[in-house]
Structures are given as C-alpha cells and as structure tokens.
N, C-alpha and C positions, 0 to 999 in steps of 0.2 A: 423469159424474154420480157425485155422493160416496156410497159406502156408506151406509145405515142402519143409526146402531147400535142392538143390539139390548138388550132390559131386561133379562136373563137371560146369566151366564157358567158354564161347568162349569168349575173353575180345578183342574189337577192339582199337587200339591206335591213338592216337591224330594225327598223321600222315598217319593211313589208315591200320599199320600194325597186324596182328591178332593172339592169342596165346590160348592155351588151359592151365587152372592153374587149381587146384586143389582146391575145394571155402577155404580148411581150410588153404592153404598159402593162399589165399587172403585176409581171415581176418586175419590172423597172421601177415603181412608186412603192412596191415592198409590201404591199397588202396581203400577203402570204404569210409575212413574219407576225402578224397580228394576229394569235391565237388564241384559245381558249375564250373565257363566259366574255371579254370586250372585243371580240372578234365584229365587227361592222359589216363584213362584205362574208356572202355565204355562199360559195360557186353551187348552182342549182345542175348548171347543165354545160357540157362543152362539146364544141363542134368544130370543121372545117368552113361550113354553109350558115355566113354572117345571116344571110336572108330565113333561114330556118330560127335561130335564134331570136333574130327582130320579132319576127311572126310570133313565136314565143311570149316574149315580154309584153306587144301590145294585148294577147289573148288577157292577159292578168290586170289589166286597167289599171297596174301601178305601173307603168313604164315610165322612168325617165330619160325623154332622151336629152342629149348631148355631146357634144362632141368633143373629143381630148386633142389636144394640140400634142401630139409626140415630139418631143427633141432627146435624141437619147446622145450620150458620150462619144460615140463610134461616129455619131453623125457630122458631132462639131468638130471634131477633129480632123475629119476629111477634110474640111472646108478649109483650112489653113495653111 
C-alpha cells in the first residue's frame, strides 16, 4: 500500500537553516529533482499539522520564516 503524502514538509537547508512549505509548492518549484551531494533543501519532517511543524523549526533557532506567494498553472487558467 502506497504512502500518503503528507500537506506539510519541515525542509532543512544546506546551511542548517529550516522552513515549513507547503509539499504542493515543493513539487511545483521542483526541488525534489534536485538530488544527490548539491541537494539544498533536506525534508526533515512531514505532516498534516502546519502548527506542529512551525513549533518544530522555531525549537532549532534556525527558522526561517517566510512566506511563498503560490500561483500554480490550474490557477491561472481558471481565471480566463
């Protein structure tokens, strides 16, 4: 039986730093196809519960937060 994937990734960065995304911008900006030793983004942790995550990153005092502005393909196409 296939995994469920989850809404929610903790992604750690090459530098130690840590972000909470959304998995459907992660696959949408492609950072998945980025593999092996120049791999940037390191999924630490995945969940349904954004708030368990947050909670997460700030405990490690490298959180960065930010916010992604999503526009995906399906979206702008509605519009038209």
């Amino acid at each position: 039986m296939p995994r469920r994937k989850k809404k929610w990734m903790l992604l750690r960065g090459k530098f130690g730093s840590f972000i909470v995304v959304e998995r459907r911008w992660y696959d949408f900006a492609g950072i998945a196809k980025h593999r092996g030793h120049r791999q940037i983004w390191k999924i630490v942790a995945e969940s349904d519960d954004h708030g368990a995550l947050q909670k997460m990153a700030e405990l490690t005092g490298d959180e960065v937060s930010m916010v992604v502005k999503n526009t995906y393909e399906e979206e702008l196409t509605n519009v038209r």
